[in-house]
C-alpha positions as CSV (number, residue, x, y, z in Angstrom):
1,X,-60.2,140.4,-8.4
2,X,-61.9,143.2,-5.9
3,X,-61.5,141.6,-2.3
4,X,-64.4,141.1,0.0
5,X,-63.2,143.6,2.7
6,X,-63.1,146.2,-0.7
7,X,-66.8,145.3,-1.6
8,X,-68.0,146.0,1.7
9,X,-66.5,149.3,2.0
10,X,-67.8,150.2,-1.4
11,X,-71.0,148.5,-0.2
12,X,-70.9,150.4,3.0
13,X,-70.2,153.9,2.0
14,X,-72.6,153.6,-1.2
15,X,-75.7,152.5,1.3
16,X,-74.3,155.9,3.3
17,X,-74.3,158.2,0.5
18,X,-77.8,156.8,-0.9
19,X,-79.0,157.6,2.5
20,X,-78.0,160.7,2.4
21,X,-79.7,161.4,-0.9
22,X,-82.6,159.2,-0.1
23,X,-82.8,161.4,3.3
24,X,-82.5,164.8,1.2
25,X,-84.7,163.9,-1.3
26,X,-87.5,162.9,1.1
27,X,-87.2,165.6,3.6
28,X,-87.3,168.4,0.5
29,X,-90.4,167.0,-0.8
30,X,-91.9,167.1,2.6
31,X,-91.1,170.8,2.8
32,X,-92.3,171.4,-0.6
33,X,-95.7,169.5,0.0
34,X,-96.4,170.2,4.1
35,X,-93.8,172.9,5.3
36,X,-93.3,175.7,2.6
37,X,-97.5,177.1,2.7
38,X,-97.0,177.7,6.9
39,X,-93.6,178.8,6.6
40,X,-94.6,181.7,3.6
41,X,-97.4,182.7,6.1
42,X,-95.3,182.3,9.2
43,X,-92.8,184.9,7.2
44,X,-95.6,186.7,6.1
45,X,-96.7,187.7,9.8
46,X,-93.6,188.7,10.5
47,X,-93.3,191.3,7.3
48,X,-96.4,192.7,8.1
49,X,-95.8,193.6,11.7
50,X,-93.0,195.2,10.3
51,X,-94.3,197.1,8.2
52,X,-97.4,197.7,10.6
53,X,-94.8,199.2,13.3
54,X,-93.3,201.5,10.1
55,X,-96.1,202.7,9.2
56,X,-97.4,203.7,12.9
57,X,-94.2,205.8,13.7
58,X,-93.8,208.6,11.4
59,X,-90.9,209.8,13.4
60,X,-89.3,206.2,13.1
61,X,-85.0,206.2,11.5
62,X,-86.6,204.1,8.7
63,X,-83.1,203.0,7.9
64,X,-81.8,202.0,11.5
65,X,-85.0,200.2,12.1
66,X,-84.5,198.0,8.8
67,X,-80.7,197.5,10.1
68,X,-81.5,196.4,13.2
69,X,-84.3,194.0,11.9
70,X,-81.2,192.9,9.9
71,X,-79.2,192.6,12.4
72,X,-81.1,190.0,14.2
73,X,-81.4,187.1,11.8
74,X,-83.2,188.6,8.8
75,X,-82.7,189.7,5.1
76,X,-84.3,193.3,3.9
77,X,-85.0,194.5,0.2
78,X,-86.4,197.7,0.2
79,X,-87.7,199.5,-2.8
80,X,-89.2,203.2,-3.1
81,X,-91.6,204.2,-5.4
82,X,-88.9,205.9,-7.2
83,X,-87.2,202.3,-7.6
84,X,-84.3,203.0,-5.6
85,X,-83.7,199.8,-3.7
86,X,-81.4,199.3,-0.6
87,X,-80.2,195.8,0.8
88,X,-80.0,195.5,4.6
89,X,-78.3,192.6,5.7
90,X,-76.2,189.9,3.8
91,X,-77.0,190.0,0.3
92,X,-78.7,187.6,-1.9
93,X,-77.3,184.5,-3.8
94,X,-79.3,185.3,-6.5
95,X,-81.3,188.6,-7.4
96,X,-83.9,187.4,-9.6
97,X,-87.0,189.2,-8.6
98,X,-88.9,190.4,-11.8
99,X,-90.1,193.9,-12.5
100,X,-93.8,193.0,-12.7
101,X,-94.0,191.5,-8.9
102,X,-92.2,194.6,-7.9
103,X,-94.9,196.9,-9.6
104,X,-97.6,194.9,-7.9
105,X,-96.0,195.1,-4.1
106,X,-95.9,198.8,-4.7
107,X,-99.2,198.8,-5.9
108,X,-100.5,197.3,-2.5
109,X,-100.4,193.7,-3.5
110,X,-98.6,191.0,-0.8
111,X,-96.2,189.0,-2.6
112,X,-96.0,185.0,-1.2
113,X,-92.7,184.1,-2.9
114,X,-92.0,181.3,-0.2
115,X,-95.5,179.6,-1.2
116,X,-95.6,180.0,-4.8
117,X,-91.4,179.0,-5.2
118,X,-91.2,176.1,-7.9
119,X,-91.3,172.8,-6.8
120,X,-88.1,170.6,-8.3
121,X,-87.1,167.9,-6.3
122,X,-83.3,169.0,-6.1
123,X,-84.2,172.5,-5.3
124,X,-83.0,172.8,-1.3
125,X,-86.5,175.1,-1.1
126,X,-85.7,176.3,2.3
127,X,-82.6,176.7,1.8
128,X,-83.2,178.6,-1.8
129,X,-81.2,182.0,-0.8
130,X,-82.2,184.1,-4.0
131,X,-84.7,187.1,-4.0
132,X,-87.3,185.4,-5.7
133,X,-87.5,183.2,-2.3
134,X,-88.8,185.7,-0.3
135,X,-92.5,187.0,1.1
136,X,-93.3,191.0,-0.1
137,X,-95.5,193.9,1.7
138,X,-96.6,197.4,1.2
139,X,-95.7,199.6,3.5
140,X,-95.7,203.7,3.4
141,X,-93.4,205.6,5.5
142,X,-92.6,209.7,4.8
143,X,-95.2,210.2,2.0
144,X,-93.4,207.6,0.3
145,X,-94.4,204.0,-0.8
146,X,-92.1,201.0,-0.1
147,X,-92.0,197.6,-1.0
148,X,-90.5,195.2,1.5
149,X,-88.7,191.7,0.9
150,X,-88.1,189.7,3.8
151,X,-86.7,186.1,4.5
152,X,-84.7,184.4,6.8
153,X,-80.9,184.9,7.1
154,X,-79.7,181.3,7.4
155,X,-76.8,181.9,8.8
156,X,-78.6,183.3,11.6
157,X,-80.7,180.1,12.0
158,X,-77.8,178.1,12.9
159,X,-77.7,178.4,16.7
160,X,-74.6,176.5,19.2
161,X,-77.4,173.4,19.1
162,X,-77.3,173.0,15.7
163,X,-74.3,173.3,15.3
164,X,-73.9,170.5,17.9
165,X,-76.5,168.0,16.4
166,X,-74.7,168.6,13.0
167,X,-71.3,167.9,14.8
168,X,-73.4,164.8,16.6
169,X,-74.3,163.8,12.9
170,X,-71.3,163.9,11.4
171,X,-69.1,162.3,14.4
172,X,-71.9,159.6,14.3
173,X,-71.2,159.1,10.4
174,X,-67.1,159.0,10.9
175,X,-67.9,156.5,13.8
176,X,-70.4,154.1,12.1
177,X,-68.1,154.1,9.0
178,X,-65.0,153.1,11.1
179,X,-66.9,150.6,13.1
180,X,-68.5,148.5,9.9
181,X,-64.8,148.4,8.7
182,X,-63.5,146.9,12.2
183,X,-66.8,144.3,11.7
184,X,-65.7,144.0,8.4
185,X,-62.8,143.1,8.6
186,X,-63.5,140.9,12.1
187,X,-66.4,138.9,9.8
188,X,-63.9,138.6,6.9
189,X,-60.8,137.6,8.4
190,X,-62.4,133.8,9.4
191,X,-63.1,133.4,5.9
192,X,-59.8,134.1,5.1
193,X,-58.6,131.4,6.8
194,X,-60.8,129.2,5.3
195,X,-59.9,130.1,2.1
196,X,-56.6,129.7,3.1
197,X,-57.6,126.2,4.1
198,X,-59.1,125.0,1.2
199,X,-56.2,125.7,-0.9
200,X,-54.1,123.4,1.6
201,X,-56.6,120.6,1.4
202,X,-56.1,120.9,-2.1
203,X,-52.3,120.6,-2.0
204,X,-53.6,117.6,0.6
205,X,-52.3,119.4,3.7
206,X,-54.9,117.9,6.2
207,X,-53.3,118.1,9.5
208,X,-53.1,121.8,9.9
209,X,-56.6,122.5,12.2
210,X,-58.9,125.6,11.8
211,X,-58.3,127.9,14.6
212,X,-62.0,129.8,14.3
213,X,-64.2,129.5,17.8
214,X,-67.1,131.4,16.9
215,X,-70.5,130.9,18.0
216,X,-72.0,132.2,14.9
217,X,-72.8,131.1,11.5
218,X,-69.3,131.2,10.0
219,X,-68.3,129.3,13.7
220,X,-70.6,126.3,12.3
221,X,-69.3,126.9,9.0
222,X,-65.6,126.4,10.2
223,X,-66.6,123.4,11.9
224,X,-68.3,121.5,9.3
225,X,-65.8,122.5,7.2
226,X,-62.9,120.9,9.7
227,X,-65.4,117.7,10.1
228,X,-65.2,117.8,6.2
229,X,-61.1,118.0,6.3
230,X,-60.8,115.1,8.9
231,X,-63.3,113.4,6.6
232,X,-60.9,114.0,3.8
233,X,-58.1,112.7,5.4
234,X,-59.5,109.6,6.4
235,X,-60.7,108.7,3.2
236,X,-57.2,109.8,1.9
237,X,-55.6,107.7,4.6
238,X,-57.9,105.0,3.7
239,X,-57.4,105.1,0.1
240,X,-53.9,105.0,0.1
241,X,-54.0,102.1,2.2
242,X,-56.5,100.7,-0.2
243,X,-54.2,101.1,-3.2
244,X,-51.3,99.8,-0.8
245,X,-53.3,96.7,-0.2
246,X,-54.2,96.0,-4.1
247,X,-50.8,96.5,-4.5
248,X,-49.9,93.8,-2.6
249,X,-52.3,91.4,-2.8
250,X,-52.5,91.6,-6.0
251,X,-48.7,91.7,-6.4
252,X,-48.5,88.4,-4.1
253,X,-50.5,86.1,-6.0
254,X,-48.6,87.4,-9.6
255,X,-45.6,86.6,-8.4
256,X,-46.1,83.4,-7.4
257,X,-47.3,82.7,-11.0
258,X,-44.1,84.3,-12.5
259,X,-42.3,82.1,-10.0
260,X,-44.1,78.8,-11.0
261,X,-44.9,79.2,-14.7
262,X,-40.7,80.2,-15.5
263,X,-40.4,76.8,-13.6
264,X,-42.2,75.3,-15.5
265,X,-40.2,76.3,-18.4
266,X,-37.5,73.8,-17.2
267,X,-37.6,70.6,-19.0
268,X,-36.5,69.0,-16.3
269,X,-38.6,69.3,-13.9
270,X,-40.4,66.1,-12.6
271,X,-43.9,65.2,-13.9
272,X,-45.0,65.3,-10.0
273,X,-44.0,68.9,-9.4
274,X,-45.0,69.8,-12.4
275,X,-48.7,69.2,-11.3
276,X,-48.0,70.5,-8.3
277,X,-46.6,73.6,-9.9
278,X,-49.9,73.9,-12.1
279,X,-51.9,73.0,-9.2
280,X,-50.4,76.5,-7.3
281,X,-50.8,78.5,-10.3
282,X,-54.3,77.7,-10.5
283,X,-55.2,78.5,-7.1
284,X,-53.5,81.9,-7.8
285,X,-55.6,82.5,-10.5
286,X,-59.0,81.7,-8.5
287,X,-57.5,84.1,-6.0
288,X,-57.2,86.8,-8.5
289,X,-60.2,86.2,-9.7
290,X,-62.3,86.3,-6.7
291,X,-60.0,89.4,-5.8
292,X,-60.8,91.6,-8.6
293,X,-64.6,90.1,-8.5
294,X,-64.6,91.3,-5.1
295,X,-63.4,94.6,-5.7
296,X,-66.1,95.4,-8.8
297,X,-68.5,94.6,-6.4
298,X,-67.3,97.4,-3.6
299,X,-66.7,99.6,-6.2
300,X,-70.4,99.3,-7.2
301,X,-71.4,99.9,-3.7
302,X,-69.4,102.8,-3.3
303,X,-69.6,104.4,-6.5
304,X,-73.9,104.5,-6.5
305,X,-76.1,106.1,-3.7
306,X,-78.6,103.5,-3.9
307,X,-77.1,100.6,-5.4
308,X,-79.9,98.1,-4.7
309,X,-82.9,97.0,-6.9
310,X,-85.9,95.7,-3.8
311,X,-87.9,93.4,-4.4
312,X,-89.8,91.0,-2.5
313,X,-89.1,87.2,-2.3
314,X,-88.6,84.3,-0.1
315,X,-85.6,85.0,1.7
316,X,-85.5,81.2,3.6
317,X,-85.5,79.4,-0.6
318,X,-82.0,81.8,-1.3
319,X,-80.2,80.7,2.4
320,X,-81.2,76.9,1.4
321,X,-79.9,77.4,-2.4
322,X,-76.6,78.9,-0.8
323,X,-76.3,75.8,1.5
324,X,-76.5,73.1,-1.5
325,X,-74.1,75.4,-3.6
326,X,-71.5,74.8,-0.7
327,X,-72.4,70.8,-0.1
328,X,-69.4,70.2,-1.6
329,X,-67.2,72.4,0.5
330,X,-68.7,70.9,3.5
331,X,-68.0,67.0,2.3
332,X,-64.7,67.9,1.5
333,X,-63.6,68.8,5.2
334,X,-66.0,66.5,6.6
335,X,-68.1,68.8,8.2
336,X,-71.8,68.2,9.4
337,X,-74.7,71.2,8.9
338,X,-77.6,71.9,10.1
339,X,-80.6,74.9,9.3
340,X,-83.3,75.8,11.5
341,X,-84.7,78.3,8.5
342,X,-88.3,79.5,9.1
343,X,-90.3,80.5,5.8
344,X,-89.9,84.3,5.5
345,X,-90.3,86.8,2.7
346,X,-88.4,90.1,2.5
347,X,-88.0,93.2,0.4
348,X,-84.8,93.5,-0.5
349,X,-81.8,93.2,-3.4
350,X,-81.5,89.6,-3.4
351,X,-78.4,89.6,-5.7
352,X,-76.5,91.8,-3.0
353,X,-77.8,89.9,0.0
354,X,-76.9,86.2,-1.3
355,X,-72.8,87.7,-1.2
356,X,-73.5,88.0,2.0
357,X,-74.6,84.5,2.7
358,X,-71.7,82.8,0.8
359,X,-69.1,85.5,2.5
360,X,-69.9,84.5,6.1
361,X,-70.7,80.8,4.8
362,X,-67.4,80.4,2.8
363,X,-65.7,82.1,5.9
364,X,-67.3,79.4,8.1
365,X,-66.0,76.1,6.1
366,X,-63.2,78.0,5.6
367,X,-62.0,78.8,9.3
368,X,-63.5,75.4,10.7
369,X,-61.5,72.4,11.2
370,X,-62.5,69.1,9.7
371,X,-65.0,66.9,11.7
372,X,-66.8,70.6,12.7
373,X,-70.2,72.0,13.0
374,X,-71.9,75.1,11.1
375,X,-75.2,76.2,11.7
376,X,-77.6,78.2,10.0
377,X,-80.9,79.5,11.4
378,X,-83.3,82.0,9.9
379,X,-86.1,83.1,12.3
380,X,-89.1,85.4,11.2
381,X,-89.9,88.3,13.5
382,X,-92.6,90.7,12.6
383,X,-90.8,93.3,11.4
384,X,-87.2,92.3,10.8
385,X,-85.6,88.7,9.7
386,X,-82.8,87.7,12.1
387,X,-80.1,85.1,10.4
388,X,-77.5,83.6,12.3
389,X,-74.3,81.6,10.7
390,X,-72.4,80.2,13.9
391,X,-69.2,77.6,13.8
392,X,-67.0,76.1,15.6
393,X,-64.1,76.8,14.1
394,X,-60.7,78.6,15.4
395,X,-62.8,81.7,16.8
396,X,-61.5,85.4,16.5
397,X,-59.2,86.8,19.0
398,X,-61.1,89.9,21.1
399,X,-58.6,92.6,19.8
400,X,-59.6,92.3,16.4
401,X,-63.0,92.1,16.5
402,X,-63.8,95.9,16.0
403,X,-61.4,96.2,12.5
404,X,-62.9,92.7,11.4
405,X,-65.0,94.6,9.0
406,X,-62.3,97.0,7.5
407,X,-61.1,96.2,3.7
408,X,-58.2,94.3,3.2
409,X,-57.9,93.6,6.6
410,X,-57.0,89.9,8.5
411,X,-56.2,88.9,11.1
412,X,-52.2,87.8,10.9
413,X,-51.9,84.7,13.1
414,X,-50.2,81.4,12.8
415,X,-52.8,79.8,12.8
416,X,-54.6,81.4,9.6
417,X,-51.6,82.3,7.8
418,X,-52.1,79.4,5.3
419,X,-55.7,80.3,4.7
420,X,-56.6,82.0,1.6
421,X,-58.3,85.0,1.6
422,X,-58.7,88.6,0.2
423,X,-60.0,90.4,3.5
424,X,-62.7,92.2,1.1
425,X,-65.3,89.7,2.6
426,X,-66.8,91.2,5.8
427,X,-66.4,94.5,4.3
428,X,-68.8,93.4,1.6
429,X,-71.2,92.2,4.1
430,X,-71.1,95.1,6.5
431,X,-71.5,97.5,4.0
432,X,-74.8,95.5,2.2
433,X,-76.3,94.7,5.3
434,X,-75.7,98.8,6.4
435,X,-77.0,99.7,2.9
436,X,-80.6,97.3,3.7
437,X,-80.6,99.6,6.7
438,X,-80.2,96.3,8.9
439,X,-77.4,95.3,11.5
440,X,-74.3,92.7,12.0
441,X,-72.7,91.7,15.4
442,X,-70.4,89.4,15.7
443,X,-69.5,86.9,18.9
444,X,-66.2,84.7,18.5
445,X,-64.1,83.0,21.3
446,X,-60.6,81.5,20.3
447,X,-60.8,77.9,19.8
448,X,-64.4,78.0,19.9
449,X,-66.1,79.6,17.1
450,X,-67.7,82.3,15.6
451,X,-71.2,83.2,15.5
452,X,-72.7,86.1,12.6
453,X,-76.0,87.6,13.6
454,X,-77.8,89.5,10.3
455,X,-80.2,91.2,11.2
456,X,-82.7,92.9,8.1
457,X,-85.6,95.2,8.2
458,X,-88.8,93.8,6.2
459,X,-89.6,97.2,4.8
């Protein structure tokens, strides 16, 4: 697999190189469309002064003249009538002027070899060093008649400046090139460590932080990415606990059924205990039971975004029909009621919602000493319904209050240590109440009571 620091050099110094071409390409096709007409008939001038100045002095070296035009930046082809040609200067790449343009130079005719050169688009046309690249004159010196070729020596047009801007050019090129690879490998190496990361999260590594401060995007990327891993390791804290809590509570209960059904295996054990026995074997059972109801129904909440089906109806008729369901309860410790429930009508899931009533109303009988008071109000704002379940039973000490709503949890005191219970309640609640976008608070004082505030939105 080609690493990401490899990609971006390939990326790098193919965007360079198709630059260069793109550069090439563009600049030859300007010369070919806008620069080559001027520059035949800028070389063109110059030939004919020549020749002009030849052709003025008959006492003129005709041969030192044409080296020392030659020697100062230009290339000479000179043919006599006679066809005897002489180079002056460096010779050409590539001698491929034909017969019938030499004929019509001698025959007076100019010759624009600079304007009419082919146009191909990988042709370097200024560049072109061959004969056939060149601008032609008549010229007569001696009694003779001459035909001159001129261009450019190229060599000759590189002066100390361009030399320097090509230098600048190509010290620019090495530098930009060695500078992407140092930002390269500076915008790489964060990722690295996330990818280094992720494959500890996977081996769940979690407590090994993210040592990235950047400002930029990858710097937010990092960070969300070390809110995700603390995230993580919550939830993996959490679910281990959970699984350690199942365990155990549901281990508790089966145990004590072991215990009591092998006794009641022994034939002679009294007809007393063994009721008692059965008795304790069937309140495990409903403890199981409500247990592994209990945890279907946070399974379903966590499993489904949306879990709930709204729908409107009269939320003051379900708080009553809870009430009579637990009339029993409530005879059985001798416990007196009363509702202050104003008529109100919700949108909501009222399958979800009525758990919450009989959680924090079974919580109420169950934590309130006989000859106690429950009450349960319901009043109707305008936007929001506000129920309150309030007792007076053996109140929650302050220190627990703010894990009373985590799973499993509860609270270990003598005082509720024969109590029954799954501590799967309140997290129900919380987390249907949360999901109805409302609110819970809680206010408890030890030996006093404890009073539920629910408060739901009407939607």
């Amino acid at each position: 697999m080609k690493s990401l620091y490899g990609r971006f050099l390939s990326f790098t110094v193919g965007i360079m190189m198709t630059s260069a071409l793109v550069a090439f390409l563009v600049v030859n096709t300007y010369y070919h469309q806008q620069l080559k007409g001027k520059n035949d008939a800028k070389n063109m001038n110059i030939a004919e002064q020549i020749a002009s100045f030849i052709e003025n002095d008959e006492e003129l070296d005709l041969n030192l003249y044409l080296q020392t035009q030659a020697a100062i930046g230009y290339k000479l082809y000179v043919v006599n009538e006679d066809r005897e040609a002489v180079l002056y200067g460096a010779p050409f790449r590539k001698m491929d002027l034909s017969a019938a343009t030499l004929d019509e130079v001698l025959a007076g005719d100019s010759y624009h070899g600079m304007r009419d050169l082919k146009t191909e688009t990988f042709m370097t046309g200024f560049f072109s060093d061959q004969l056939a690249n060149t601008v032609g004159v008549p010229f007569a010196h001696g009694g003779k008649n001459y035909a001159l070729f001129m261009r450019p020596d190229i060599k000759f047009l590189f002066t100390e400046v361009h030399y320097l801007l090509g230098g600048m050019v190509i010290v620019m090129a090495i530098f930009s090139l060695l500078s992407m690879l140092i930002v390269a490998k500076k915008l790489i190496e964060p990722i690295t460590k996330l990818t280094a990361a992720t494959k500890k999260v996977a081996q769940e590594r979690f407590d090994e932080p993210i040592d990235i401060q950047r400002r930029d995007e990858i710097g937010q990327l990092a960070s969300s990415f070390q809110k995700m891993v603390d995230r993580l390791q919550q939830s993996d804290r959490m679910r281990k606990q959970f699984i350690s809590d199942v365990s155990h509570d549901f281990q508790s209960p089966l145990l004590n059924i072991k215990g009591y059904a092998t006794l009641l295996l022994d034939p002679a054990v009294r007809e007393e205990e063994r009721t008692n026995y059965v008795s304790i074997i069937n309140s495990e059972t409903d403890r199981l039971s409500t247990l592994t109801k209990q945890l279907l129904l946070l399974t379903s909440l966590d499993q489904l975004e949306s879990p709930l089906r709204y729908k409107r109806f009269r939320l003051d008729e379900q708080l009553k029909d809870i009430v009579r369901k637990y009339r029993w309860a409530l005879e059985d410790k001798v416990l007196s009621l009363s509702m202050d429930i104003e008529k109100i009508e919700v949108e909501g899931d009222p399958a979800f919602l009525e758990k919450v009533w009989e959680n924090l109303l079974s919580n109420a009988v169950k934590y309130t000493e006989e000859g106690g008071e429950i009450e349960v109000a319901a009043v109707n704002e305008e936007d929001c319904a506000i129920v309150t379940v309030r007792d007076t039973g053996i109140g929650i000490p302050a220190s627990h209050l703010d894990k009373l709503y985590e799973r499993f949890y509860r609270v270990d005191d003598s005082r509720t240590r024969n109590i029954e219970g799954t501590g799967l309640g309140l997290s129900i609640v919380q987390q249907v109440v949360t999901l109805h976008k409302g609110t819970i608070e809680v206010a408890s004082v030890e030996g006093e009571g404890t009073t539920f505030t629910i408060t739901i939105p009407k939607l």
